[in-house]
C-alpha positions as CSV (number, residue, x, y, z in Angstrom):
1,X,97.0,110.9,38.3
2,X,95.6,107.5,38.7
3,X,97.5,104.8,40.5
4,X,98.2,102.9,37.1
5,X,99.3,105.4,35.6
6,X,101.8,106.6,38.0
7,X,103.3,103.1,38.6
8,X,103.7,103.2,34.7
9,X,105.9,106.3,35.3
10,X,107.9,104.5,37.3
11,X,108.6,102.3,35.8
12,X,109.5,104.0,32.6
13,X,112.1,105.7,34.2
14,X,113.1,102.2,35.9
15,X,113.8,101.1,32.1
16,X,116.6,104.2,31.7
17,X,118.4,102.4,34.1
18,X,117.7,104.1,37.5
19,X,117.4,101.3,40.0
20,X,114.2,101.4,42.5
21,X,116.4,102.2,45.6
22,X,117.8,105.3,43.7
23,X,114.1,106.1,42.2
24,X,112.7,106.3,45.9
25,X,115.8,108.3,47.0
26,X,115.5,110.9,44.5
27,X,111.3,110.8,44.9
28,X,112.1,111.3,48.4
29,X,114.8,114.4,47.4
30,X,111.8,115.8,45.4
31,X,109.2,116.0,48.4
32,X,111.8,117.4,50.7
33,X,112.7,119.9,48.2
34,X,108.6,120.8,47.6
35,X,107.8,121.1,51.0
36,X,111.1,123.2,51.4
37,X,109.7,125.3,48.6
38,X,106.3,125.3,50.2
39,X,107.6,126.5,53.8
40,X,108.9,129.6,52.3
41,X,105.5,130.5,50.6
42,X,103.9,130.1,53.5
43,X,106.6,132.1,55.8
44,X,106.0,134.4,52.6
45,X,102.0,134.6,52.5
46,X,102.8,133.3,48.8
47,X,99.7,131.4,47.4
48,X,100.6,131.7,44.3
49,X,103.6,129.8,44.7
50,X,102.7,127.6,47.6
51,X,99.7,125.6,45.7
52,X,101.9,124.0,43.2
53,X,104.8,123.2,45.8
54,X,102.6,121.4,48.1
55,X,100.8,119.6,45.0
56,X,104.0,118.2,44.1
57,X,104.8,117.3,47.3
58,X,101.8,115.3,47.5
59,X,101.9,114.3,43.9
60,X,104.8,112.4,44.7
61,X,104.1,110.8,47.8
62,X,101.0,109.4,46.3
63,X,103.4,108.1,43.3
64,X,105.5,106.6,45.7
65,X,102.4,104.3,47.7
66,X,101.1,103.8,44.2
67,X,104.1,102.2,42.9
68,X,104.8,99.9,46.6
69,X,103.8,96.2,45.5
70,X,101.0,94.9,46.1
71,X,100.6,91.9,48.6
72,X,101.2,89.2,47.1
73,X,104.3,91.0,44.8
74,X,105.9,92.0,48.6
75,X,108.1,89.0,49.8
76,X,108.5,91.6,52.4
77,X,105.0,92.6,53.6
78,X,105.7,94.0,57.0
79,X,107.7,96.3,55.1
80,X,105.6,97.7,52.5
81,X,102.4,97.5,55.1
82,X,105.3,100.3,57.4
83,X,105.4,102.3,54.0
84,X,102.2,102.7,53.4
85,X,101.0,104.2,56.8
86,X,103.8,106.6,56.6
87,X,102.7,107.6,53.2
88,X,99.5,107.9,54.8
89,X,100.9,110.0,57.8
90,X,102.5,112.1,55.1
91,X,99.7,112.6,52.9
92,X,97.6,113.4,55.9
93,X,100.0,115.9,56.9
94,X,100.9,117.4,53.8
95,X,97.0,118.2,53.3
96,X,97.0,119.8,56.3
97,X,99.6,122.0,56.1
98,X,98.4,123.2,52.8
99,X,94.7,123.9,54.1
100,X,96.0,125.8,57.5
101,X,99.2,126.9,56.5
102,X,100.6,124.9,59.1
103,X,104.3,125.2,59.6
104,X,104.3,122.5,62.4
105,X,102.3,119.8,60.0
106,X,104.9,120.8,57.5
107,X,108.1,120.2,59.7
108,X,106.6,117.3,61.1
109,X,106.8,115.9,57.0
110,X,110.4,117.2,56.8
111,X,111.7,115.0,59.8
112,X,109.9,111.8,58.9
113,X,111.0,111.9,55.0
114,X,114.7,112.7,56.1
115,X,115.0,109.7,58.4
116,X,113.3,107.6,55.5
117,X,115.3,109.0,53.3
118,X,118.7,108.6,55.2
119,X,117.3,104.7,56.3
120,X,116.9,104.2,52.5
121,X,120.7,105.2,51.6
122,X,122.3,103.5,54.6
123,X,120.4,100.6,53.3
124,X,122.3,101.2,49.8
125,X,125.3,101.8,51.0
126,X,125.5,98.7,53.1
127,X,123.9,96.6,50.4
């Protein structure tokens, strides 16, 4: 999916009323939930159901650095710059453990989109 066209799903939901906070959150829910679903393929020797896990994963971390602003929409550039390379770090990682069946890659994604993801609701919940 091109990058257009994902930011155009965003923001389609963003119009049923699902703020951008809660949008990342649940985005972030989904990759966790992929690579959970991934991890027992792998632990399984499941192909079959592996592939399309660890595509969505990756589908939606590529949705997610598609749809950060650009650099002159980001009043906050440090921030969305910090993003991006742990999108990177993710997508990187993500392609690895899908190519080696690497657990390690894998649970290395796990930990980093939990603490983004528990950064991003403390940040809600204190906002």
């Amino acid at each position: 999916m091109s990058a257009a066209l994902a930011v155009n799903a965003y923001r389609q939901v963003a119009k049923q009323g699902v703020s951008d906070e809660n949008l990342l959150v649940l985005g972030l829910d989904g990759i966790l939930e992929y690579m959970r679903r991934a991890r027992t393929a792998i632990t399984e020797q499941d192909v079959a159901r592996k592939a399309p896990a660890m595509m969505k994963a990756y589908q939606i971390v590529e949705h997610l650095m598609a749809a950060l602003p650009t650099p002159e929409e980001s009043p906050d550039a440090p921030l969305r710059i910090r993003l991006e390379g742990i999108y990177r770090f993710l997508l990187e990682r993500l392609a690895q453990a899908n190519i080696f069946d690497d657990i390690q890659a894998l649970d290395e994604c796990k930990d980093v989109v939990v603490a983004l993801r528990d950064s991003w609701i403390e940040g809600l919940q204190q906002a």
